[in-house]
N, C-alpha and C positions, 0 to 999 in steps of 0.2 A: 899808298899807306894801307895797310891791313885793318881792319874792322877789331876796334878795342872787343874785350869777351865783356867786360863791365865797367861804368860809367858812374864813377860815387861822388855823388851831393854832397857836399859840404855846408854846414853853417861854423861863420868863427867869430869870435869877438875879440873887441879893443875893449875892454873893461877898463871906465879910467875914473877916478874923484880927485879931488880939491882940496887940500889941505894949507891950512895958512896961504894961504894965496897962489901956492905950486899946484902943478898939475902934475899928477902921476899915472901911471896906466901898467895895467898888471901884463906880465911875461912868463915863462916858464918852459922848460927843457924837458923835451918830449924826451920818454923812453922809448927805443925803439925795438921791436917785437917782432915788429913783420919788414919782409923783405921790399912790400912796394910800398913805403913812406917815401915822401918826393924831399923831405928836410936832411939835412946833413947833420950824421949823428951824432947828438949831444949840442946842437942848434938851441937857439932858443927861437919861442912863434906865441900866436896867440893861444889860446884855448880854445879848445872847438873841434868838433868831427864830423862823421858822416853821419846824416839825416836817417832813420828806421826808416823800413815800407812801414805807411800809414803814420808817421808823425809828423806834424806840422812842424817848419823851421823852428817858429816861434818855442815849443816845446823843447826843440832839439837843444836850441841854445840854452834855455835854460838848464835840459839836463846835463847837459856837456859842462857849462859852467859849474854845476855843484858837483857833478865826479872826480872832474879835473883839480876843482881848486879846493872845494868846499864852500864857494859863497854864493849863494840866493841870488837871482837877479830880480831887481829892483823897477828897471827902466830901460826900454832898448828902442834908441834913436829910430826915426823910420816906422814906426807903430801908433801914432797918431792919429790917422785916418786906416787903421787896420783893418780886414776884411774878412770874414772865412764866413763864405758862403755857401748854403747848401751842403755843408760838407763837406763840401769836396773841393774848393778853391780857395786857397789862402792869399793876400792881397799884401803884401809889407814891401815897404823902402829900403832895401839895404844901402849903406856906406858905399862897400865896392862891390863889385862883380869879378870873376876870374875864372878861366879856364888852363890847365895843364895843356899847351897845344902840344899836338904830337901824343903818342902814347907812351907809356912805359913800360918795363919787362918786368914782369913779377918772376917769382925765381924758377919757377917751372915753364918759362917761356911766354903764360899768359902777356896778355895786352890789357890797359889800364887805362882812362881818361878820368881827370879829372877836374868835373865844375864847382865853383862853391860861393857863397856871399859873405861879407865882412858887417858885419853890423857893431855899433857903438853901444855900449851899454853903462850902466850905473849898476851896482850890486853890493850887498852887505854881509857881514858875519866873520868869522874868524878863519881863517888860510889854513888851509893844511899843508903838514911838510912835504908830504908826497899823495899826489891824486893818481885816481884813476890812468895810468899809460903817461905820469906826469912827477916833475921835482922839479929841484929849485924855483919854488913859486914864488915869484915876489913882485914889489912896489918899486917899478922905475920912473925915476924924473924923465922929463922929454928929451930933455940933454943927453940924459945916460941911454936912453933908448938911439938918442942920433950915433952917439960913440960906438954901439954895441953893432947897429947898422955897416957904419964906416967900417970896421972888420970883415972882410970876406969871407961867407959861407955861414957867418953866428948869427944869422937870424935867418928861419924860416925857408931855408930851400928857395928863397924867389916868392911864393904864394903869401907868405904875412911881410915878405919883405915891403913889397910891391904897395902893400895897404898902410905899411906902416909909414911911408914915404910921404902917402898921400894926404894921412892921417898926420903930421907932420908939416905940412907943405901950408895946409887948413888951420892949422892948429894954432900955430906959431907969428900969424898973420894980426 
């Protein structure tokens, strides 16, 4: 196998709250723009992207979270005993872990892997109709998250599928 040319971090989020006693968790349909997105277009996945040189996850999620959707996070599972040390090492728990095994072709032939974390969050404020590389944002039941699942290809390319499953599996128990 050929040597990926780059290698993009990912942080993504399950953003979920409580209402009357259901549990709902926010989704939304990536726009796609560039040719090596690994979701199938017009998928729906979580919210979340790739990590800046020099931003902590922790940061990332949060920025991702309010370009994507517009809401503030609040709380991110896994941050409890947090750590950034020195600078230069950050310490959190994700949800899940994932890697893109194998590379991908970007459209000029480059090569592509990618890693990334799932973290659980809590978050507040009002939704936007369309975020940042993002629409149809909304509030699904876990039900309708299992339905959306059960459809092949409408969630997440594999990468939020995979988390959502597990998220799911946890969840429901």
């Amino acid at each position: 196998m050929k040597t990926p040319q780059a290698v993009f971090l990912n942080a993504r989020v399950i953003i979920e709250k409580t209402e009357n006693g259901v549990k709902y968790v926010l989704i939304q349909r990536r726009i796609v723009k560039q040719e090596r997105y690994l979701g199938e277009n017009g998928s729906y996945e979580f919210p979340g992207g790739c990590i800046e040189m020099g931003e902590t996850i922790i940061d990332a999620i949060k920025r991702e979270v309010l370009e994507e959707t517009g809401l503030t996070v609040t709380k991110i599972r896994g941050t409890e005993n947090y750590s950034h040390c020195d600078g230069d090492i950050e310490t959190v728990v994700p949800f899940t872990a994932y890697q893109k095994v194998g590379n991908w072709m970007g459209p000029n032939g480059e090569q592509y892997k990618s890693v990334g974390f799932h973290f659980v969050c809590e978050a507040e404020g009002e939704l936007l109709e369309k975020g940042d590389d993002s629409d149809s944002i909304q509030w699904v039941t876990l039900a309708k998250l299992q339905a959306i699942l059960d459809m092949p290809g409408m969630f997440g390319g594999g990468i939020d599928a995979g988390a959502a499953r597990i998220y799911l599996s946890q969840t429901n128990k």
